[in-house]
Backbone as a ProteinNet text record, in pm:
[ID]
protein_1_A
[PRIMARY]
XXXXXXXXXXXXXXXXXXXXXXXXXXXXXXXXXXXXXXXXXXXXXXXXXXXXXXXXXXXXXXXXXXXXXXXXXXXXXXX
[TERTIARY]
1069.3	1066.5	1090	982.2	1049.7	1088.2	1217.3	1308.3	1273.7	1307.6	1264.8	1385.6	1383.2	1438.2	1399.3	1504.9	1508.4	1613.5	1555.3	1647.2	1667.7	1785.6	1805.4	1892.4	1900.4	1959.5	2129.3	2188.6	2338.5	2334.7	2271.1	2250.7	2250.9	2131.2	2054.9	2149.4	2290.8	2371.4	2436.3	2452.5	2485.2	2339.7	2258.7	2115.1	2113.5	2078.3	2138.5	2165.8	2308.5	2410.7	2392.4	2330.9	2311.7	2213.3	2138.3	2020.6	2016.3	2143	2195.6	2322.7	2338	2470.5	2619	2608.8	2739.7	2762.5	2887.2	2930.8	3062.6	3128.7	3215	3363.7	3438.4	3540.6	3651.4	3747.3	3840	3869.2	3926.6	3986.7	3837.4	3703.7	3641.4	3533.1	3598.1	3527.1	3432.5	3363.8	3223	3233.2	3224.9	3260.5	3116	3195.5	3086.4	3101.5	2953	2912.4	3007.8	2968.8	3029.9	3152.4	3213.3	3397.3	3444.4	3462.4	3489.3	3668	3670.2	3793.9	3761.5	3654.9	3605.7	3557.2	3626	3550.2	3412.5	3325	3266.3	3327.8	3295.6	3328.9	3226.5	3241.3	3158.7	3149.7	3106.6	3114.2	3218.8	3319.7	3422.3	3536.4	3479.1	3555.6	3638.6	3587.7	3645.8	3605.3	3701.7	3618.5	3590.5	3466.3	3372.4	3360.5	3446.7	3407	3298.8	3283.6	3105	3080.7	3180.2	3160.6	3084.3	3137.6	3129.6	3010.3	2970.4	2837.2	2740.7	2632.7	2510.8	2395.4	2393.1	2300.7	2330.2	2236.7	2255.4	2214.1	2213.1	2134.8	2077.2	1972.8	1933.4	2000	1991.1	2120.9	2234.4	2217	2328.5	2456.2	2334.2	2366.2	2522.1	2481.3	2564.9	2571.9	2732.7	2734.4	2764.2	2698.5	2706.7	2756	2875.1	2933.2	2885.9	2879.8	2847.2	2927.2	2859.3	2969	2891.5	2904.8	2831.1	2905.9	2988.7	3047.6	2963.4	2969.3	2873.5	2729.6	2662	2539.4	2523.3	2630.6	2580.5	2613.1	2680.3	2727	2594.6	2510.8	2385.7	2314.2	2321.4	2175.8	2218	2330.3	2372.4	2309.1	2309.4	2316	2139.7	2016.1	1887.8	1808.7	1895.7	1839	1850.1
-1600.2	-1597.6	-1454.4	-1404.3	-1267.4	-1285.8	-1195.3	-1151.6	-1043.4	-1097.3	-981.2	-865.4	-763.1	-683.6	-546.3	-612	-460.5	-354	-254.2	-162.8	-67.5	-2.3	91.3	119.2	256.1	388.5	342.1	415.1	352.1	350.3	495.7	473.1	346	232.3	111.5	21.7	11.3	-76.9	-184	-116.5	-215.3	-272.2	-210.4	-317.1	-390.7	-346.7	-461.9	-640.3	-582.2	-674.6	-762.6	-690.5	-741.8	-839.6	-817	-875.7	-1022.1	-1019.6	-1152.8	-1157.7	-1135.3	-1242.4	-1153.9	-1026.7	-943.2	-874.2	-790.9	-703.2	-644.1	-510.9	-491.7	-442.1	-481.4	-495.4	-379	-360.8	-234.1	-193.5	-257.5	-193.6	-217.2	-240.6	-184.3	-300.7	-441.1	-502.7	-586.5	-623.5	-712.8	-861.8	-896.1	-1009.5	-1102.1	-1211.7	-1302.5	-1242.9	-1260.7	-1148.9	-1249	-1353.2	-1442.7	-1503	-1479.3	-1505.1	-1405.8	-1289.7	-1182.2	-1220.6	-1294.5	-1322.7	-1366.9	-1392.6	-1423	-1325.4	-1288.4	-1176.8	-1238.6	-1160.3	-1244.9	-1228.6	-1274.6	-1230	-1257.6	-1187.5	-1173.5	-1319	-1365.9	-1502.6	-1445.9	-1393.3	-1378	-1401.4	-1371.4	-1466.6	-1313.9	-1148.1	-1050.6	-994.1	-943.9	-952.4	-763.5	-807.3	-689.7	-569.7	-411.5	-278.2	-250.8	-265.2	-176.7	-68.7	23.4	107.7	75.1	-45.3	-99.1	-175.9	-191.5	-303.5	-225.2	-316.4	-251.2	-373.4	-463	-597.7	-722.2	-772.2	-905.4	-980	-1099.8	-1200.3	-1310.9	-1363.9	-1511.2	-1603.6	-1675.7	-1813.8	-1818.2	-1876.7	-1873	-1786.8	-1650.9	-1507.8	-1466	-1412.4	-1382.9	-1233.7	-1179.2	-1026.4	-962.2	-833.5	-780.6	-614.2	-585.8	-475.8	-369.1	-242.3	-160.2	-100.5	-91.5	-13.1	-75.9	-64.1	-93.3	-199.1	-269.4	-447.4	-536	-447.5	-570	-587.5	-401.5	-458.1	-524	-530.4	-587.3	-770.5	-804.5	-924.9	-973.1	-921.4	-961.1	-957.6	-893	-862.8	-1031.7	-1024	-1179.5	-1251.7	-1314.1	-1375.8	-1392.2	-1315.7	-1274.3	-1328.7	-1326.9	-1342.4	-1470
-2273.4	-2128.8	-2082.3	-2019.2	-1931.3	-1805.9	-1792.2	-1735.1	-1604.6	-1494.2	-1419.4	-1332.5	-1385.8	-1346	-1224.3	-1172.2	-1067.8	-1057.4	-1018.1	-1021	-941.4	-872.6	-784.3	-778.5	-675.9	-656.5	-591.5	-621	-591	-458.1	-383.6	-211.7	-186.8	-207.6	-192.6	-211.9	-270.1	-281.8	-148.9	-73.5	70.9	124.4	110.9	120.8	64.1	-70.7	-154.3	-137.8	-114.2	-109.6	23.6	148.2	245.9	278	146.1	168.3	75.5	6.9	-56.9	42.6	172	222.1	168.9	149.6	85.3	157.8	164.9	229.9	145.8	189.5	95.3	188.9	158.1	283.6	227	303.1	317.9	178.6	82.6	-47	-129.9	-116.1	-198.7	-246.9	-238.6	-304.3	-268.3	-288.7	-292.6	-235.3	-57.1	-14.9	32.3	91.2	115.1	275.9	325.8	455.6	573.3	532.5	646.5	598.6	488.2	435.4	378.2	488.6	395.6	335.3	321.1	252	66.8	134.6	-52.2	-120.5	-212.3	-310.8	-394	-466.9	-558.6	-694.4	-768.9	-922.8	-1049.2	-1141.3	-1227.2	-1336.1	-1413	-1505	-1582	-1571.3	-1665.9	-1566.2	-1434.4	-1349.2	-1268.9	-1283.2	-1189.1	-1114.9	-1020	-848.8	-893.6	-836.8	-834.7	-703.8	-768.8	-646.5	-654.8	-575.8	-471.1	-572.6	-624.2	-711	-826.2	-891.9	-999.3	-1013.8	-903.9	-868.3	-979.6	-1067.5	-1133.3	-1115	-1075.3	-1017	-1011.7	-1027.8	-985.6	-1081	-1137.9	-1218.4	-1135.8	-1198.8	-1122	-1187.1	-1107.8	-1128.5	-1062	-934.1	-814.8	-794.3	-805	-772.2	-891	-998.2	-1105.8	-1094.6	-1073.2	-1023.4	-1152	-1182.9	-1331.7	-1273.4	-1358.1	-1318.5	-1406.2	-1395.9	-1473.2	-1587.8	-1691	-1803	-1944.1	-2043.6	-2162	-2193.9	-2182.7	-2205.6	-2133.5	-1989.8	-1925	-1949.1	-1995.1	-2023.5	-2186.2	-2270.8	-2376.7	-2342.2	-2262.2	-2208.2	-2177.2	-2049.7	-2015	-2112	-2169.3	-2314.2	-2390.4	-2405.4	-2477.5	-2417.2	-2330.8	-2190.8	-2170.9	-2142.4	-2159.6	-2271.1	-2430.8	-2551.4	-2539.6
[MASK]
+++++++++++++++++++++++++++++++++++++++++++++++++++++++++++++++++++++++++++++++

């Protein structure tokens, strides 16, 4: 099965996010646009900084943080 990936510029990150229903509230992290009380979190279950943001997955929006754990996590995850 291929996988479709997108990709962009860190600028593009609050588009992004806005454009799935996100927003990122005072200390940094990654909320629901309309509960900004809810963080999101990653399938390991941690709430994700805007900093940290690197995409998204399909499947009722799965947030993948950046750093080489998470991309070998997804690579698991893909295969």
């Amino acid at each position: 099965m291929l996988e479709k990936v997108i990709t962009f510029d860190s600028s593009a990150k609050r588009f992004i996010l806005s454009a799935f229903g996100k927003a990122v509230d005072t200390e940094g992290y990654i909320v629901e646009k309309d509960h900004p009380e809810q963080r999101v979190v990653t399938l390991e279950g941690e709430q994700v900084l805007e900093k940290d943001f690197a995409g998204l997955q399909k499947g009722s929006l799965i947030f993948v943080k950046s750093g080489l754990v998470s991309a070998i996590k997804l690579s698991d995850r893909l295969s």
